[in-house]
Biotite code that builds the C-alpha atoms (Angstrom):
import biotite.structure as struc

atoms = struc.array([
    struc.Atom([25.452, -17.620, 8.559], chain_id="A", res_id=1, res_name="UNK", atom_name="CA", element="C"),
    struc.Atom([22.196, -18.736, 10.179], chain_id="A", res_id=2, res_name="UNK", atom_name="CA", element="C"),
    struc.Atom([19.177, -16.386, 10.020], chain_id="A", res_id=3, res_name="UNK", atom_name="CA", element="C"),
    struc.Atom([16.173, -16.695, 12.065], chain_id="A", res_id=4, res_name="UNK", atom_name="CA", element="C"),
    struc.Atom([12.721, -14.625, 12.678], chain_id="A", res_id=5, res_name="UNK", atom_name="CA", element="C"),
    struc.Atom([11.588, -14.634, 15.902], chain_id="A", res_id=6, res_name="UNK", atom_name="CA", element="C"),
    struc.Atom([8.722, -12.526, 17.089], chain_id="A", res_id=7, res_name="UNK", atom_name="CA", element="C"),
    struc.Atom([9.909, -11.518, 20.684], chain_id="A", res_id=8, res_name="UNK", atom_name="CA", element="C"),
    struc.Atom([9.396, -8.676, 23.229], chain_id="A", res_id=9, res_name="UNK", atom_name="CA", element="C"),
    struc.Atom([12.936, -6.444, 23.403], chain_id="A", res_id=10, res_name="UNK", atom_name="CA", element="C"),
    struc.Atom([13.097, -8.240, 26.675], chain_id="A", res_id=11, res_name="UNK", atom_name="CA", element="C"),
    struc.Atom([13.261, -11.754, 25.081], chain_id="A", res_id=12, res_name="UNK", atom_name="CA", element="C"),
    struc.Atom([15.635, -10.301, 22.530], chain_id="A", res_id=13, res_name="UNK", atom_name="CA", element="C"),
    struc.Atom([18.162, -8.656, 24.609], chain_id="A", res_id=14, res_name="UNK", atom_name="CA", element="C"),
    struc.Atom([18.739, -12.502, 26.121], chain_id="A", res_id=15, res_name="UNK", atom_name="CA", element="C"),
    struc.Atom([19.038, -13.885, 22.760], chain_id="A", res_id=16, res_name="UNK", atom_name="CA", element="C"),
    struc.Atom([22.948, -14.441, 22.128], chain_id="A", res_id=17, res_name="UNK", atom_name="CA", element="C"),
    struc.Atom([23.545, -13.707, 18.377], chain_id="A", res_id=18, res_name="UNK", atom_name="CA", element="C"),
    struc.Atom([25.667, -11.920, 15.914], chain_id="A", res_id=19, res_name="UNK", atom_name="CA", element="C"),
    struc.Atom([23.210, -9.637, 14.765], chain_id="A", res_id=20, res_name="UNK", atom_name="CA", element="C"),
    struc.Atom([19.695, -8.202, 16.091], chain_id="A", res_id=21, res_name="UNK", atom_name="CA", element="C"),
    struc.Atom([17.294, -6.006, 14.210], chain_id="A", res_id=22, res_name="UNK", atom_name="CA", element="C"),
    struc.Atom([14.903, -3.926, 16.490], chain_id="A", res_id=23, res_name="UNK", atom_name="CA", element="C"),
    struc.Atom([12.303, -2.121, 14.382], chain_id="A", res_id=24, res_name="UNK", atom_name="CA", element="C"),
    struc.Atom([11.051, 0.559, 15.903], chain_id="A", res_id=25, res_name="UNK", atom_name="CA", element="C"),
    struc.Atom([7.883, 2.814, 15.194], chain_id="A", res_id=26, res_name="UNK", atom_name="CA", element="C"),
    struc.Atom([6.398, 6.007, 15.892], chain_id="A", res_id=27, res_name="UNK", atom_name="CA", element="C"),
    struc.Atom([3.610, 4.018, 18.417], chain_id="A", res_id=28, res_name="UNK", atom_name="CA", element="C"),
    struc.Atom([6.964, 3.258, 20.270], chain_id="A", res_id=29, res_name="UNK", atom_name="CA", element="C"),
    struc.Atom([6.865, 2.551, 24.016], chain_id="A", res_id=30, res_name="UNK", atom_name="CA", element="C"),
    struc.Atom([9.650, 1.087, 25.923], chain_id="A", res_id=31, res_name="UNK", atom_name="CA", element="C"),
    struc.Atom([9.262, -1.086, 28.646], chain_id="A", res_id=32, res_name="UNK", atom_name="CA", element="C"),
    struc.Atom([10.490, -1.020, 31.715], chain_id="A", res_id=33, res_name="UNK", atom_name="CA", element="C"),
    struc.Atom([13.731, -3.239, 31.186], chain_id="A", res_id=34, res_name="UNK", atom_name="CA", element="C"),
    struc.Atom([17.089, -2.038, 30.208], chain_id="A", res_id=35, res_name="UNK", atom_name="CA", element="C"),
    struc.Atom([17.147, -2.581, 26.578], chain_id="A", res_id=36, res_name="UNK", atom_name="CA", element="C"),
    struc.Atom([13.904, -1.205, 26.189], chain_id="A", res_id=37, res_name="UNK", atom_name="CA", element="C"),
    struc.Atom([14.828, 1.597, 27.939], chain_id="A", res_id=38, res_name="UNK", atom_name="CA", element="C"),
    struc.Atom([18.091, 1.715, 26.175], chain_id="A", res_id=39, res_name="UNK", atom_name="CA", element="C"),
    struc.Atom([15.968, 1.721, 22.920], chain_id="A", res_id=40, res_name="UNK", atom_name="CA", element="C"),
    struc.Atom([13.614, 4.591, 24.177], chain_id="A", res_id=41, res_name="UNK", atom_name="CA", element="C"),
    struc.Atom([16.325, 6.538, 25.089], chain_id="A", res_id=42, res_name="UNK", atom_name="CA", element="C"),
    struc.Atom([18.210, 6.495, 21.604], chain_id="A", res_id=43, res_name="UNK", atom_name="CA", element="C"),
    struc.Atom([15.556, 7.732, 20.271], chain_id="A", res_id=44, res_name="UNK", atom_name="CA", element="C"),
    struc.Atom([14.210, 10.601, 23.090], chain_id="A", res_id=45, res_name="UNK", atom_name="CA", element="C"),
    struc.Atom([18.027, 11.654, 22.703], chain_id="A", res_id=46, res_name="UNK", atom_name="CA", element="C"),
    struc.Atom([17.795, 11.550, 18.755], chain_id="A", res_id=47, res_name="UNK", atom_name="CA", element="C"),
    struc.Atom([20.155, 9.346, 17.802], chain_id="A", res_id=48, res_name="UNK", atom_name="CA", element="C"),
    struc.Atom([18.011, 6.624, 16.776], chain_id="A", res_id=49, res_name="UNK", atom_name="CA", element="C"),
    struc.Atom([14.931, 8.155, 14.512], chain_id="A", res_id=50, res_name="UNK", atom_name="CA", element="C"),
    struc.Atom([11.458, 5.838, 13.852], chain_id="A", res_id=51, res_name="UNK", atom_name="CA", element="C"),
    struc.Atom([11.588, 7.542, 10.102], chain_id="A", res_id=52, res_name="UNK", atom_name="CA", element="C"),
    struc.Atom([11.470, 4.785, 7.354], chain_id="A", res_id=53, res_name="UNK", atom_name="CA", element="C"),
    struc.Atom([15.301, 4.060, 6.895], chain_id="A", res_id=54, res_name="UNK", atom_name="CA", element="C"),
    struc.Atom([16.571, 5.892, 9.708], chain_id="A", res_id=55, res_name="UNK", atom_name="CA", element="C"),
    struc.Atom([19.538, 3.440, 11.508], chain_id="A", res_id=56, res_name="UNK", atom_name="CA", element="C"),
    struc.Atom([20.919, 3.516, 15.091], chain_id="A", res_id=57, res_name="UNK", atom_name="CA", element="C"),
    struc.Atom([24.236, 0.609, 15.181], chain_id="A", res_id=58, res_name="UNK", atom_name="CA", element="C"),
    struc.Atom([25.082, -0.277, 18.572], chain_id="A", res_id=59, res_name="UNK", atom_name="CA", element="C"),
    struc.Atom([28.409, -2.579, 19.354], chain_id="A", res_id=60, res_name="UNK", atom_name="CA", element="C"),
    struc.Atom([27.632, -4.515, 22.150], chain_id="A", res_id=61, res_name="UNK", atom_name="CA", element="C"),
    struc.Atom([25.353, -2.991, 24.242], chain_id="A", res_id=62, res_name="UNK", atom_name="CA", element="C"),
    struc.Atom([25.853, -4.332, 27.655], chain_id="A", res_id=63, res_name="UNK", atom_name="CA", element="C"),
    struc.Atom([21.763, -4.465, 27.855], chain_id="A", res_id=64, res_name="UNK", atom_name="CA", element="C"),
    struc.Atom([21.840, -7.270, 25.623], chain_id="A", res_id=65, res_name="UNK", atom_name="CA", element="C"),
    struc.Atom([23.545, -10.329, 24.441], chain_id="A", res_id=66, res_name="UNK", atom_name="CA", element="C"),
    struc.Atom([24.012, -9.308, 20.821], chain_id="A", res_id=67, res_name="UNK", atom_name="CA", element="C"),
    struc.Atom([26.990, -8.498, 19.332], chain_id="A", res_id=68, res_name="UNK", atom_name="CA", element="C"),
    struc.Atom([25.453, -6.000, 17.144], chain_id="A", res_id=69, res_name="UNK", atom_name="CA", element="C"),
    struc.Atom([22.425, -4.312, 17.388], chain_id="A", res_id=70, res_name="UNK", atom_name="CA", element="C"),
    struc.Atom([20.316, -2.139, 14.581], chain_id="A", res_id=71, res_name="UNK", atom_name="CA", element="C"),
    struc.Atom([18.090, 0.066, 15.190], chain_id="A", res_id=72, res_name="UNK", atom_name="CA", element="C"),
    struc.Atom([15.905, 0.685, 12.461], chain_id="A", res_id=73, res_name="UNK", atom_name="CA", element="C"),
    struc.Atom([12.910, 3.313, 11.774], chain_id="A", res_id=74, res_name="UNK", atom_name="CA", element="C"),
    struc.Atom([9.491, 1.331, 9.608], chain_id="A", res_id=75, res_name="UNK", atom_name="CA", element="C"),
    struc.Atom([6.457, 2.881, 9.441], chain_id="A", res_id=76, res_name="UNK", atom_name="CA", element="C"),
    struc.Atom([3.345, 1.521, 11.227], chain_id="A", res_id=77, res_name="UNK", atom_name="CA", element="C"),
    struc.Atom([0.453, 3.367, 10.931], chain_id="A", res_id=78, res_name="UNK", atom_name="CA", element="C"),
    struc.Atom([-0.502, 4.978, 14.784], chain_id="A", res_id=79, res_name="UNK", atom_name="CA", element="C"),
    struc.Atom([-4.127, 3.464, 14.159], chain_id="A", res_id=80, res_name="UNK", atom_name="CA", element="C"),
    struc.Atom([-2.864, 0.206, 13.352], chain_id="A", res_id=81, res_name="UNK", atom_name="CA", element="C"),
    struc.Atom([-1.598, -0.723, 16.905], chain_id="A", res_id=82, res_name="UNK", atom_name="CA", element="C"),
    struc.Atom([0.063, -3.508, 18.765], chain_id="A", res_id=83, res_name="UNK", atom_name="CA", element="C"),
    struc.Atom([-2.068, -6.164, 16.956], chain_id="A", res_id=84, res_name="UNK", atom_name="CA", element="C"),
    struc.Atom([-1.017, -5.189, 13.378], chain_id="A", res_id=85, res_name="UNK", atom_name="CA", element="C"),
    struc.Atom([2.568, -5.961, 14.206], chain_id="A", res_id=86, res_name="UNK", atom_name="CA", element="C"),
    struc.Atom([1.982, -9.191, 16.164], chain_id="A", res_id=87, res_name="UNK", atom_name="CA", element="C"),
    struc.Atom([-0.344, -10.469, 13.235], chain_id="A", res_id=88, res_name="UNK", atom_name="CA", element="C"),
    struc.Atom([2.067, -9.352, 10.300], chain_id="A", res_id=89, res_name="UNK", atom_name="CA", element="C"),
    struc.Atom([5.174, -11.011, 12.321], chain_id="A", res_id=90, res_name="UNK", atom_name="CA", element="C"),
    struc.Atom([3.408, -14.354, 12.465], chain_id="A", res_id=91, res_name="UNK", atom_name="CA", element="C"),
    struc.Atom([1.706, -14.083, 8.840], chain_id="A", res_id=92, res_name="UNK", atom_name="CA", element="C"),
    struc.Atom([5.590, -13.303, 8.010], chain_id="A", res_id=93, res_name="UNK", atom_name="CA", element="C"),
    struc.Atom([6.966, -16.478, 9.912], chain_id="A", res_id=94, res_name="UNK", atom_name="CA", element="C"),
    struc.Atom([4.266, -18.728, 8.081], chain_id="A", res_id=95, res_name="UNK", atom_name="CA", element="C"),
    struc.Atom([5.148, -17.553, 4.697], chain_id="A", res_id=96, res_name="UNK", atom_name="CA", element="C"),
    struc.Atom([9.105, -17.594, 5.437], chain_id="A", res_id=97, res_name="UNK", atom_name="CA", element="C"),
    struc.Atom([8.646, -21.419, 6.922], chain_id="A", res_id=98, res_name="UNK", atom_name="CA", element="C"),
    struc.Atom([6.341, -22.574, 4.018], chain_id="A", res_id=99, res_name="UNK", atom_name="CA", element="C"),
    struc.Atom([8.490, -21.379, 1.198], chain_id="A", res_id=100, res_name="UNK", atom_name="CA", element="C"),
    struc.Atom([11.208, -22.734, 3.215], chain_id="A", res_id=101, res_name="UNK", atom_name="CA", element="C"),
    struc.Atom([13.051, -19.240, 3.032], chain_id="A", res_id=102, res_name="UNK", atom_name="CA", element="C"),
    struc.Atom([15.851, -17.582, 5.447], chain_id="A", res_id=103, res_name="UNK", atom_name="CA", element="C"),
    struc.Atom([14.679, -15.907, 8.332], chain_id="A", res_id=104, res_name="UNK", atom_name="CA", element="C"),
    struc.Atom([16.559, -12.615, 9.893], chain_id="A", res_id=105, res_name="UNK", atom_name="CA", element="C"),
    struc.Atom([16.160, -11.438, 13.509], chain_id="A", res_id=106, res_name="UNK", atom_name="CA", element="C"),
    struc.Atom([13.401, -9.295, 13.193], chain_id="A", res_id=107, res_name="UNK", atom_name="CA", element="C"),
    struc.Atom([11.167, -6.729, 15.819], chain_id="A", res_id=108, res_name="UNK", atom_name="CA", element="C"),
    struc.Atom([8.835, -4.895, 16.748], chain_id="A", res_id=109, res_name="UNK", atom_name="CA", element="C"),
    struc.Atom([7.866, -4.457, 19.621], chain_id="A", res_id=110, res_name="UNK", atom_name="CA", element="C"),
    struc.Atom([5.014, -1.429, 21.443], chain_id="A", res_id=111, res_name="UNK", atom_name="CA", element="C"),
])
């Protein structure tokens, strides 16, 4: 099995074909205007999916994205942190992962 991190919008990751997706989702949550996105924001508005560390939303293919499987999964992100925390950590976390030659997951987070 092939892992991979890619930093992408929901949009970019609901037309990524794959096994598996993990969307991270926070409490500064904000879907888009797309379907996943507003698939993802409605999950959660309908409390099913939660943005509470741990908290886990698994969707069987979701016809708003290529995935076989999606997770939804609650991680805390400080509110005052923002957009540019994520983006930052997500790229610091690609640069480690390629430099120690480690496995990358499908990983998200998107505002």
């Amino acid at each position: 099995m092939n892992f991979e991190l890619k930093p992408l919008s929901l949009t970019e990751a609901a037309s990524e074909k794959a096994d598996a997706l993990l969307v991270l989702v926070s409490d500064t949550y904000k879907p888009a205007r797309d379907g996943f996105s507003v698939l993802v924001g409605l999950a959660i508005k309908e409390g099913d999916a939660q943005t509470k560390v741990g908290k886990t939303l698994a969707l069987y293919k979701p016809p708003q994205s290529l995935a076989t499987r999606v997770l939804i999964v609650g991680v805390a992100v400080p509110p005052n942190y923002g957009r540019k925390y994520g983006d930052e950590f997500f790229k610091l976390f690609g640069e480690v992962a390629h430099a120690e030659g480690l496995g990358k997951a499908p990983f998200l987070l998107a505002g």
